[in-house]
C-alpha positions in Angstrom: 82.4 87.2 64.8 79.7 88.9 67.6 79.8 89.3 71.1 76.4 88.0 73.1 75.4 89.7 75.7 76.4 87.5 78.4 78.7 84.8 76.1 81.1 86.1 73.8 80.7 84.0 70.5 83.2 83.4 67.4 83.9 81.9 64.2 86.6 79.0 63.9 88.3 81.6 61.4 89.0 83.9 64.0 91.5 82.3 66.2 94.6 83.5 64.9 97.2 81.1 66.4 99.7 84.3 66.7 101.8 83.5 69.2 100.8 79.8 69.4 103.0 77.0 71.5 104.1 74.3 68.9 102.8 70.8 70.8 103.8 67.3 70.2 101.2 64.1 70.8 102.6 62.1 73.7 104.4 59.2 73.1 102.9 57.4 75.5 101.0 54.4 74.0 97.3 54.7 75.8 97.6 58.6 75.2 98.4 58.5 71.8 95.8 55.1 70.9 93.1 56.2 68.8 90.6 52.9 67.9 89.3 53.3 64.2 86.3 51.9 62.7 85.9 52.6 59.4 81.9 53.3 57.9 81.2 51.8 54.8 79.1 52.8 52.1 75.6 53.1 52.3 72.8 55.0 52.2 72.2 56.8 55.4 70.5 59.6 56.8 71.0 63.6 56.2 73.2 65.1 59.1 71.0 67.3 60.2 70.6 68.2 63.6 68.3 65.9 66.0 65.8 67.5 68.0 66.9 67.4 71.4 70.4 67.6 72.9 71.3 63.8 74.6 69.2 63.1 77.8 72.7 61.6 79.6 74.6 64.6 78.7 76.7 65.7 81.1 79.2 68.2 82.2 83.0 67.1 82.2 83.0 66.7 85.9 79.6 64.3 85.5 77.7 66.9 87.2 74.2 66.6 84.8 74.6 69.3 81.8 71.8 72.0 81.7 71.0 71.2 78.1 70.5 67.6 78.7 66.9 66.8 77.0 66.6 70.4 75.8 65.2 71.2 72.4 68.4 71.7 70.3 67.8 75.4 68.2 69.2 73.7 65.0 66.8 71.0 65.2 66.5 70.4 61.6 69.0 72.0 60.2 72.3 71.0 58.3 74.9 69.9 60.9 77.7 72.7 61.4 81.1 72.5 60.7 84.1 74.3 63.0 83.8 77.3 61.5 79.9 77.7 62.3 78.9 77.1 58.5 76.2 74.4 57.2 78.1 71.0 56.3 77.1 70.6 52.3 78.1 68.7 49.6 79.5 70.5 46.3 75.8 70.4 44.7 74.0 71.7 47.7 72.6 68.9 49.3 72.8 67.8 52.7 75.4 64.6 52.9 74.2 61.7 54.4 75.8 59.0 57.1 74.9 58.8 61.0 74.3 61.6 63.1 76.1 61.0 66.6 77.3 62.9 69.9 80.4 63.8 71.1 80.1 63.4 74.9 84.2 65.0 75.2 83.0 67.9 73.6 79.4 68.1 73.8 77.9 68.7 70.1 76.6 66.2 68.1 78.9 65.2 64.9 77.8 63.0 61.9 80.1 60.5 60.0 80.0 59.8 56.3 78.8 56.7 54.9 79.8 57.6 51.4 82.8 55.1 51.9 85.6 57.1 52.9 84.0 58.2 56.9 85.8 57.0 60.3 84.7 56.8 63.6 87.7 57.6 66.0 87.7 56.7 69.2 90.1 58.7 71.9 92.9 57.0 74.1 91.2 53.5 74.6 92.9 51.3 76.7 94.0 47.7 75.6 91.5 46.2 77.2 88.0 49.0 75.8 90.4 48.8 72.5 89.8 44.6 72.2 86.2 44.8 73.6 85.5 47.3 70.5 86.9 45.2 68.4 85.1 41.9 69.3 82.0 43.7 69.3 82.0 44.8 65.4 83.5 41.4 64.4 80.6 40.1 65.9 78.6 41.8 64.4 80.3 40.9 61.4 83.1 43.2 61.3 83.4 46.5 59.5 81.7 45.9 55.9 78.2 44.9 58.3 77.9 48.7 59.5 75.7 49.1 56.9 72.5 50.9 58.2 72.7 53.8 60.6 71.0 51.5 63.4 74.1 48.9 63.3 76.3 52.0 63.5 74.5 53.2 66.4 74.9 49.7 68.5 78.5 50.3 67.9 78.4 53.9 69.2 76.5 52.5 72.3 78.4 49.6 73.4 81.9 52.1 73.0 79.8 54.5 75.7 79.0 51.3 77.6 82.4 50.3 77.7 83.7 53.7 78.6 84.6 55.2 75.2 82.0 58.5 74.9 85.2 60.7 73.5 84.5 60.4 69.5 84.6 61.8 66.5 84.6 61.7 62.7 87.1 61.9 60.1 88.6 60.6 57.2 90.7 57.5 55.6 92.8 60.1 54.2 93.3 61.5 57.9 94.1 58.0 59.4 96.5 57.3 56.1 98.2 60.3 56.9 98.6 61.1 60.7 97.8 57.5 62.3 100.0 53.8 62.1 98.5 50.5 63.1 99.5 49.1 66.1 101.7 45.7 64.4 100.4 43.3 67.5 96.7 44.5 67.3 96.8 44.2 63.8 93.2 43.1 61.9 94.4 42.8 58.7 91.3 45.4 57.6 92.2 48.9 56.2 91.6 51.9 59.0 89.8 49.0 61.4 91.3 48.2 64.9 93.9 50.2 67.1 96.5 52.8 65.8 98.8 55.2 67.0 99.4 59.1 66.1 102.5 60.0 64.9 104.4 62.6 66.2 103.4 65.8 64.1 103.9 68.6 66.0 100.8 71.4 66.2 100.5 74.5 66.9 98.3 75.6 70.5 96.5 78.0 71.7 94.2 78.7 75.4 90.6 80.5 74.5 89.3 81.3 77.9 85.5 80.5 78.8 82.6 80.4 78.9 82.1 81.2 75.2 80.7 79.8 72.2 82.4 79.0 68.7 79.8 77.7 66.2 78.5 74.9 67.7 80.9 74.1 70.2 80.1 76.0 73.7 83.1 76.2 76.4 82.8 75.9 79.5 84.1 78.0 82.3 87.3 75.8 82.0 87.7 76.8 78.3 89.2 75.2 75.6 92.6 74.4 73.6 92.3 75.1 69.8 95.2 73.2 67.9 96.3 74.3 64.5 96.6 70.9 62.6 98.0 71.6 59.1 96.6 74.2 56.8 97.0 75.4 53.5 99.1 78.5 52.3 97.1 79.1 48.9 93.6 78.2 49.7 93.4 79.3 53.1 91.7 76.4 54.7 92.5 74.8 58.1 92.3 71.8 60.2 91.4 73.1 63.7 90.9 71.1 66.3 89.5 71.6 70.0 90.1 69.8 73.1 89.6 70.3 76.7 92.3 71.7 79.1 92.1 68.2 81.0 92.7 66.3 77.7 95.1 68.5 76.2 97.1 68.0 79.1 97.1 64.3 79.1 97.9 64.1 75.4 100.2 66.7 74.2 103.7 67.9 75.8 105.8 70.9 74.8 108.2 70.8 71.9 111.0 69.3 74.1 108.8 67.3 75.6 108.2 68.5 79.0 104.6 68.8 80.8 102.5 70.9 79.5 99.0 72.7 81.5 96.8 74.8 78.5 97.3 77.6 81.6 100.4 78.0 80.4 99.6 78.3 76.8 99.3 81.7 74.8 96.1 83.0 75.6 94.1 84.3 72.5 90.7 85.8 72.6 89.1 85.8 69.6 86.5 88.5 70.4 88.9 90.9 71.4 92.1 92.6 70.6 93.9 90.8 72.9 96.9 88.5 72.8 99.0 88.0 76.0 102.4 87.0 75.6 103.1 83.4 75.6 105.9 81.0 73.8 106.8 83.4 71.1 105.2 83.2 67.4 105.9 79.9 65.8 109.0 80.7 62.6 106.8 78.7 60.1 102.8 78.1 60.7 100.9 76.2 58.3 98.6 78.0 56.8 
């Protein structure tokens, strides 16, 4: 963890989720639609960072973004995970798939093509969530995604169509948190429109600007969500959303509206932990 001089900066590890509000994903059915494409295998390209940031980047109020078209200072290197450290596989290497940007959160992401990568898409409507789905079966459906180029027409036409809010994971992940929506059903394994289940998470505000790894906040700040985590090993599934998002997708434990203002605030660069919705009796990890 450093401080910069005028942007604090941190490492994933650092938020603390002590106290944290425990959040539940709406049940509402656009807020809680995620559209899955799954990547199959082939060989792809190393994620590594490109060498400029998007020239369309944009702010989340679609005023232009000051790094749109700048030289990216990673160009080259291995694309970073949430806690700031090079994604590599067990032998070293850099692993290979499609490198891609995340307009929601502005930082670009890459997706397996080892077999077992997803593309997820964020609250599609019905209507974005069929027109993404006639678009990669014409294409030939899911199995024809098998060069980074085809991949990339995908990840246009979703922007085209209003679906820049993306990100990769895992068949495991969509196995285990996500079901299939029974009258969009394509009969294809992690391919078409699901919903999440209702795991509650644990939530916390980080105030902005500020900078953690890769991921730079805005004035706005962010929401950091404590997904599951493991008691012996250590490791964590954190994941970040905006204040706008968070509050369009997630209520409070009983339900009620929920504004990331009125989340415990944590600041991972300083002793300092306001009071919020108490410590959560039993936190993953």
């Amino acid at each position: 963890m450093s401080s910069g001089t005028a942007v604090p900066s941190f490492s994933i590890d650092a938020i603390r989720f002590d106290p944290a509000a425990v959040v539940l994903p709406r049940r509402d059915r656009q807020e809680a639609s995620r559209f899955v494409l799954p990547i199959p295998a082939f060989p792809g390209e190393e994620l590594r960072y490109p060498a400029r940031y998007p020239p369309d980047m944009r702010r989340r109020d679609g005023a232009p973004h000051p790094l749109a078209a700048v030289p990216h200072p990673k160009a080259g290197q291995p694309l970073e995970g949430w806690r700031g450290r090079p994604i590599l596989a067990v032998d070293g290497s850099v692993p290979r798939g499609v490198v891609f940007f995340n307009y929601e959160d502005a930082i670009f992401q890459g997706v397996s093509s080892a077999g077992d990568g997803v593309l997820i898409f964020d609250r599609p409507t019905a209507a974005q969530a069929q027109a993404l789905q006639g678009f990669v079966l014409g294409m030939g459906g899911p199995a024809a995604l098998d060069s980074v180029e085809r991949v990339l027409l995908v990840l246009e036409h979703a922007q085209r169509i209003g679906l820049d809010d993306r990100y990769d994971s895992r068949r495991a992940y969509v196995a285990r948190s996500l079901a299939v929506v029974a009258d969009t059903a394509t009969g294809i394994s992690a391919f078409g429109l699901h919903l999440r289940v209702g795991e509650s998470v644990y939530a916390v505000f980080v105030p902005g600007p500020a900078r953690v790894g890769d991921l730079h906040l805005g004035a706005e700040g962010g929401v950091f969500l404590l997904v599951s985590g493991h008691r012996e090993s250590g490791e964590r599934e954190v994941r970040s959303v905006s204040p706008d998002a968070f509050a369009a997708t997630y209520t409070a434990a009983d339900g009620a509206h929920i504004r990331a203002a009125e989340l415990p605030c944590e600041r991972p660069w300083e002793s300092c932990l306001p009071s919020g919705d108490g410590r959560p009796a039993d936190r993953p990890g």
